[in-house]
C-alpha positions in Angstrom: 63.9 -9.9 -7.9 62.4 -12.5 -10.2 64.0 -15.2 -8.4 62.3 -14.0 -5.5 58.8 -14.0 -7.4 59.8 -17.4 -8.1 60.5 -18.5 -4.3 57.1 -16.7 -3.8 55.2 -18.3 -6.0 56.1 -21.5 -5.3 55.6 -21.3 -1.8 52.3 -20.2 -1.9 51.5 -22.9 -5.1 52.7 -25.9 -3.0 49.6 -25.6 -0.4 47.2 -25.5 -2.8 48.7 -28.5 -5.1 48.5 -30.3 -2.0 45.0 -29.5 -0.8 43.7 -30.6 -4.4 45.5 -34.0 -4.3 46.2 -35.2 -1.2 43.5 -33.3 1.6 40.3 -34.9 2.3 37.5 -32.3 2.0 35.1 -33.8 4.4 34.8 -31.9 7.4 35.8 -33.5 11.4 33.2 -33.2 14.1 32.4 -33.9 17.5 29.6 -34.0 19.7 29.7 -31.3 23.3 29.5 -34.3 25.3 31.9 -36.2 23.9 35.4 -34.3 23.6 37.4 -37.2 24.1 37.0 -38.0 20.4 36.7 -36.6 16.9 34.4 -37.8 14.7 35.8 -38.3 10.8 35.7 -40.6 8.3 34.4 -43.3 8.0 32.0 -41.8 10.5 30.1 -38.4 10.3 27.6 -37.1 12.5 24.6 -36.3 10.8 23.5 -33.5 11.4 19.9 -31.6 9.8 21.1 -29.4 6.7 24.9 -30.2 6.9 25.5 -33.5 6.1 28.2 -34.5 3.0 26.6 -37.7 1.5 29.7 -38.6 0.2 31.7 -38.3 3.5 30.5 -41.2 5.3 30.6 -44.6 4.9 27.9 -46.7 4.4 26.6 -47.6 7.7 28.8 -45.3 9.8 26.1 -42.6 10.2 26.3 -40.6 13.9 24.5 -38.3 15.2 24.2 -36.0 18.5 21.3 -35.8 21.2 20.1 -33.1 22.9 22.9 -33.8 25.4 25.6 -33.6 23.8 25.9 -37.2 23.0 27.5 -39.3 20.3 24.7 -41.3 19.1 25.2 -45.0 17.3 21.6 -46.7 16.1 21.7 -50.1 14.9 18.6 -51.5 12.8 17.8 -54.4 15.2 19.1 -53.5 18.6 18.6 -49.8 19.1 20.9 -46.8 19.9 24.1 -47.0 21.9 25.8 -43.9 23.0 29.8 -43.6 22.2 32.7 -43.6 24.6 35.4 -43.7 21.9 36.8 -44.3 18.8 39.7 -45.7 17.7 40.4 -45.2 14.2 43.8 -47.1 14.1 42.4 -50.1 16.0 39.3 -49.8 13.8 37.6 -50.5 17.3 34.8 -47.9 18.8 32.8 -48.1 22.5 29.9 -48.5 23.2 27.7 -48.4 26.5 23.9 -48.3 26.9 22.1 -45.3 28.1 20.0 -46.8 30.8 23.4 -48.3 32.2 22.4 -51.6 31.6 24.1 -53.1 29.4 24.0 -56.9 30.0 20.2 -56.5 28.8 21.2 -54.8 25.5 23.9 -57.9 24.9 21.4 -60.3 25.4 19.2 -59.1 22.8 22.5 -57.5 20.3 21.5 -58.1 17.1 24.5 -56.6 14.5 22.6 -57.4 11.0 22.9 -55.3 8.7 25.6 -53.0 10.1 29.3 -53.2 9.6 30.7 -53.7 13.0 31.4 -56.8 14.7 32.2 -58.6 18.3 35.4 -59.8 18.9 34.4 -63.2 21.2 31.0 -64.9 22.1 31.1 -66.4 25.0 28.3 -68.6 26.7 26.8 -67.3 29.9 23.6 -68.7 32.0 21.7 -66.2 33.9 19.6 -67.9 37.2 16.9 -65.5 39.3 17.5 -66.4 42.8 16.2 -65.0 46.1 17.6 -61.9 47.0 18.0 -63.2 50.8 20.0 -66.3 49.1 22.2 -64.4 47.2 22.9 -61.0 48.9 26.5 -60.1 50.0 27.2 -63.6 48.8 27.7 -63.1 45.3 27.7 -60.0 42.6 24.4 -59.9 41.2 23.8 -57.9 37.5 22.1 -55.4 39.6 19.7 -53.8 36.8 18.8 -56.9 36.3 17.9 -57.2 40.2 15.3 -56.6 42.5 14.6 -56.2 46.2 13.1 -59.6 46.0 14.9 -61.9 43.3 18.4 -61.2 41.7 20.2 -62.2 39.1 23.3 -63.9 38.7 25.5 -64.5 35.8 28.5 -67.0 34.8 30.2 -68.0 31.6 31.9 -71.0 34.2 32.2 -74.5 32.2 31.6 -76.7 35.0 28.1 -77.8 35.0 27.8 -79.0 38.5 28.1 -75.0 39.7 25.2 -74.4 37.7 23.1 -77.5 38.8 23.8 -77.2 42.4 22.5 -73.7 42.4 19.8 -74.4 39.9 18.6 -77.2 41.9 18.5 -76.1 45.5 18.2 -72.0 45.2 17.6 -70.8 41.5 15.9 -70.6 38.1 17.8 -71.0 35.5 16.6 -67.9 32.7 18.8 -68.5 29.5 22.2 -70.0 28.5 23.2 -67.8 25.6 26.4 -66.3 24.0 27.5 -63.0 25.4 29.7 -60.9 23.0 32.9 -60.2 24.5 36.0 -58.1 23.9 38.1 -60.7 24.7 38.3 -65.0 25.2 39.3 -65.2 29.0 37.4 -61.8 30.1 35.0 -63.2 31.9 35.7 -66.9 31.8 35.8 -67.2 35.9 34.2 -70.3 37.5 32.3 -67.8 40.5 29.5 -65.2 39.5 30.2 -61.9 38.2 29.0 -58.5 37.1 31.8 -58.0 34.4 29.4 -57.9 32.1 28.3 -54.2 33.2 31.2 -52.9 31.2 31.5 -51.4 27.6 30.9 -52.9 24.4 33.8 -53.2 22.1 33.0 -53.2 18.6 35.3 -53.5 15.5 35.3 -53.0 11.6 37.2 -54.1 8.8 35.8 -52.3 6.1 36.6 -49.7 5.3 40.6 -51.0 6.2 42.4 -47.8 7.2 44.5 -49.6 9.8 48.1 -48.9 7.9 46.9 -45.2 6.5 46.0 -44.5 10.1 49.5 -46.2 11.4 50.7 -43.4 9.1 49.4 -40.4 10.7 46.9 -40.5 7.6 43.4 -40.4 7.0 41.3 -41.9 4.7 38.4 -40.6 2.3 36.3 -41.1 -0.2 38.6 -40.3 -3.9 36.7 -38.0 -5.3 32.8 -36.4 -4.5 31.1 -39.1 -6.9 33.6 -42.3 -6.2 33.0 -44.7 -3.2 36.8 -45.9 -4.2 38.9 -44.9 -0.5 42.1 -44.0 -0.5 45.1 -42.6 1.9 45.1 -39.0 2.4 47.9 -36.3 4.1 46.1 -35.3 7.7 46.6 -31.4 7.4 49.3 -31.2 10.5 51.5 -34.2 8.2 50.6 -32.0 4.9 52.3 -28.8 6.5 54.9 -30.3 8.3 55.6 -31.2 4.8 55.4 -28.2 3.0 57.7 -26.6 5.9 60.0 -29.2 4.8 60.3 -28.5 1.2 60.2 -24.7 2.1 63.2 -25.4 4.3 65.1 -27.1 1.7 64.6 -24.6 -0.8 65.5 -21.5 1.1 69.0 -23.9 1.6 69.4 -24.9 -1.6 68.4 -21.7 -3.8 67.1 -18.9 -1.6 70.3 -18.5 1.1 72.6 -18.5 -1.7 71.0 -16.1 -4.0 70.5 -13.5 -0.7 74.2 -13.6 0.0 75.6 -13.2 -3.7 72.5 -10.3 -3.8 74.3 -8.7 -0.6 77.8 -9.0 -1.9 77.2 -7.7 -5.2 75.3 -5.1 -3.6 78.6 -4.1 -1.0 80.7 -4.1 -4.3 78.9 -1.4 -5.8 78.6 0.5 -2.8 82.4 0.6 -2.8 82.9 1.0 -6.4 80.6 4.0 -6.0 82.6 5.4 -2.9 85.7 5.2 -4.3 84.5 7.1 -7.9 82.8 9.7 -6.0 86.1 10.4 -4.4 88.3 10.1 -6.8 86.0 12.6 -8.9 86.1 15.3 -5.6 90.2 14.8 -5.8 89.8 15.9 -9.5 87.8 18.8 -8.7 85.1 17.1 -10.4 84.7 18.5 -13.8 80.7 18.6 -14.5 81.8 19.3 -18.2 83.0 16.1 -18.7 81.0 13.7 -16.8 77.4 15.6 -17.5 75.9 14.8 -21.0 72.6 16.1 -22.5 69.7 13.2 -22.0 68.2 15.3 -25.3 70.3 17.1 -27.7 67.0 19.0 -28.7 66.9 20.7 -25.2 68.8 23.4 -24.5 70.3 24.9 -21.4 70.4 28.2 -19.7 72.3 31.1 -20.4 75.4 31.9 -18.2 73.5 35.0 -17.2 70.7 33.6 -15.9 72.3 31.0 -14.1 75.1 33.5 -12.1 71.4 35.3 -11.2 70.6 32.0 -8.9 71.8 32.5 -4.9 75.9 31.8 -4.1 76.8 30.7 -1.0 80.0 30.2 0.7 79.5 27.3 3.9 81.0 28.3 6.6 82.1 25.8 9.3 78.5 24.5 10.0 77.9 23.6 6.1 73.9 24.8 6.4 72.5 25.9 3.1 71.1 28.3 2.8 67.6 27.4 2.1 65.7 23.9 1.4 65.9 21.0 3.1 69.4 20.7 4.8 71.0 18.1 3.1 74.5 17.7 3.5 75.1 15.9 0.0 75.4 17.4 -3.3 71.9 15.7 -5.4 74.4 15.4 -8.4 77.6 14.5 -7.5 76.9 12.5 -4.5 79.7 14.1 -2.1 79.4 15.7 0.9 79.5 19.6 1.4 82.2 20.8 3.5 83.0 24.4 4.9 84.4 26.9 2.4 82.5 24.9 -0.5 80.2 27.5 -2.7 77.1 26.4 -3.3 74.1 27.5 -5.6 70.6 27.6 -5.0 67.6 27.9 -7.2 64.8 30.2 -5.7 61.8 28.7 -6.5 62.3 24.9 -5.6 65.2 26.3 -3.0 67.6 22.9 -3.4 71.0 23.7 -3.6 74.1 22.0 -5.2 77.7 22.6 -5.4 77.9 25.9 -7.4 80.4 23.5 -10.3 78.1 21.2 -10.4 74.6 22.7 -10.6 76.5 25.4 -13.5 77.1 22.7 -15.7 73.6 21.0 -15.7 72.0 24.2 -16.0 74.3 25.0 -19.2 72.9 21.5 -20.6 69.3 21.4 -18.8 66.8 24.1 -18.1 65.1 22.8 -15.2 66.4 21.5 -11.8 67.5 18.0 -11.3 66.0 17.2 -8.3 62.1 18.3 -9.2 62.4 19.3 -12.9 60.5 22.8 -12.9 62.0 25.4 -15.0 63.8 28.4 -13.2 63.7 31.5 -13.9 66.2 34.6 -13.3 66.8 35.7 -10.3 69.7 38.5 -8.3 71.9 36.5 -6.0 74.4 37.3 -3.6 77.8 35.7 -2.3 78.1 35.6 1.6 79.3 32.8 4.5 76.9 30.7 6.2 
């Protein structure tokens, strides 16, 4: 039993060691609209009355709209709404809620925020007649009307550019264009690739190899802005299952099966005294001591007052609960046995066996009240 305690204990201990040391206590969120991602450290969505200061990192604040959106706002360019996140990458998406997104990117400003673009590349936008230009080239069409639209290329060769500019268009701006990556949208024709997301990246806070893990990272403690590597809960009980596993092999299956055997032992040990002591007759006056000398039994009078009965082939007592095993020596009653009961708690016992406690003892073994005389008779069951 205490090695059991000890199994116990330890298997309840080893969750809550691990929750102090290696679980981040900074809860995950995620906005209604956007259920493709969680949102977790560095990030946390801000939220009136239940923000944990220390659980985001600077300059990773989020928040929801009305709508169920993720919600990203950036000092000089404004709010972005989020696609996804990816925390291993350190990458997260971006797309403008108006849909047009090759506006935002020519005014992007990232100062003063933690994320940057991968590429710039350099673009020139030209206005040119809608009558020009339509199904003969893919215009930026929120950047379009039913009278002018706009173009767009990142192509090097300048003589695309100048024929257009020249005969058709107005050149607007040659700019860099942040980019995911170098040859994205490095075609020499017009496009409209620039209607896509916006990649972003981070390097600090560097989680890369604690996410590669299957870990998370966190602040250390409430007051620290030192991160480290913490166990995500599924990796902390898969380990706990573990060490649980390897215990119960090690200590716990062992100590069952020696508890079991020593337990069959006994049994057997028990059976075979219990019939050796039937073969003998079993003599009460030997095996029955006194638990106090300073008690004394009952008189042989008294106790030949109690009921006799001799079983007869269906072995029923006579009265009590019909047990069909002696409460003091154990064995089973058989026909032609004599038993004796005491009236007032009616339990029974093998007459040889129940006279010689009763000469030692003066109450019943089974519920220890105190008999008291009574007339019996002697007839067959």
């Amino acid at each position: 039993m205490d090695i059991f305690n000890f199994l116990l204990s330890l298997f309840l201990l080893f969750p809550l060691i691990s929750a102090v040391n290696t679980t981040p206590s900074c809860p995950t969120s995620i906005c209604f609209n956007s259920r493709n991602f969680t949102i977790r450290f560095p990030f946390q969505a801000v939220l009136p009355g239940a923000s944990s200061p220390n659980c985001v990192y600077p300059g990773f604040n989020l928040s929801c709209d009305n709508q169920g959106n993720t919600v990203i706002r950036f000092p000089y360019s404004g709010e972005f709404f989020v696609r996804g996140i990816d925390y291993q990458a350190q990458e997260i998406q971006l797309y403008d809620p108006s849909n047009c997104l090759p506006r935002r990117l020519m005014d992007l400003n990232l100062s003063g925020t933690p994320f940057r673009v991968a590429y710039h590349i350099n673009y020139t936008f030209m206005l040119c007649p809608t009558a020009f230009t339509q199904s003969r080239f893919t215009a930026v069409d929120c950047l379009s009307n039913s009278t002018n639209t706009t173009l767009a290329t990142s192509s090097n060769t300048l003589s695309l550019v100048e024929i257009f500019a020249s005969k058709y268009c107005k050149v607007l701006v040659t700019m860099p264009i942040p980019v995911s990556s170098p040859t994205q949208y490095s075609d020499s024709e017009f496009t409209s690739g620039l209607n896509g997301d916006l990649q972003l990246y981070w390097d600090v806070p560097n989680c890369q190899d604690c996410e590669a893990q299957g870990a998370m990272c966190g602040f250390e403690n409430n007051t620290s802005q030192q991160v480290m590597c913490f166990d995500s809960p599924g990796t902390d009980m898969a380990n706990h299952l573990q060490l649980l596993k390897m215990i119960s092999l090690t200590v716990a299956i062992p100590t069952i099966v020696c508890a079991f055997c020593t337990a069959c032992i006994c049994l057997i040990h028990g059976r075979q005294r219990h019939g050796t002591a039937r073969q003998q007759n079993f003599d009460p006056t030997v095996t029955l001591q006194p638990s106090d000398t300073s008690i004394s039994g009952l008189d042989q009078s008294t106790i030949e007052s109690y009921t006799k009965v001799v079983l007869g082939e269906s072995r029923r007592l006579p009265m009590g609960p019909n047990d069909g095993t002696c409460p003091i020596c154990l064995s089973d009653y058989r026909a032609e046995e004599v038993v004796r009961c005491i009236p007032e708690c009616q339990h029974c016992f093998h007459a040889g066996c129940i006279d010689a406690w009763l000469r030692l003892n003066n109450s019943c073994p089974v519920c220890r009240n105190s008999p008291s005389p009574a007339h019996g008779v002697l007839q067959p069951v």
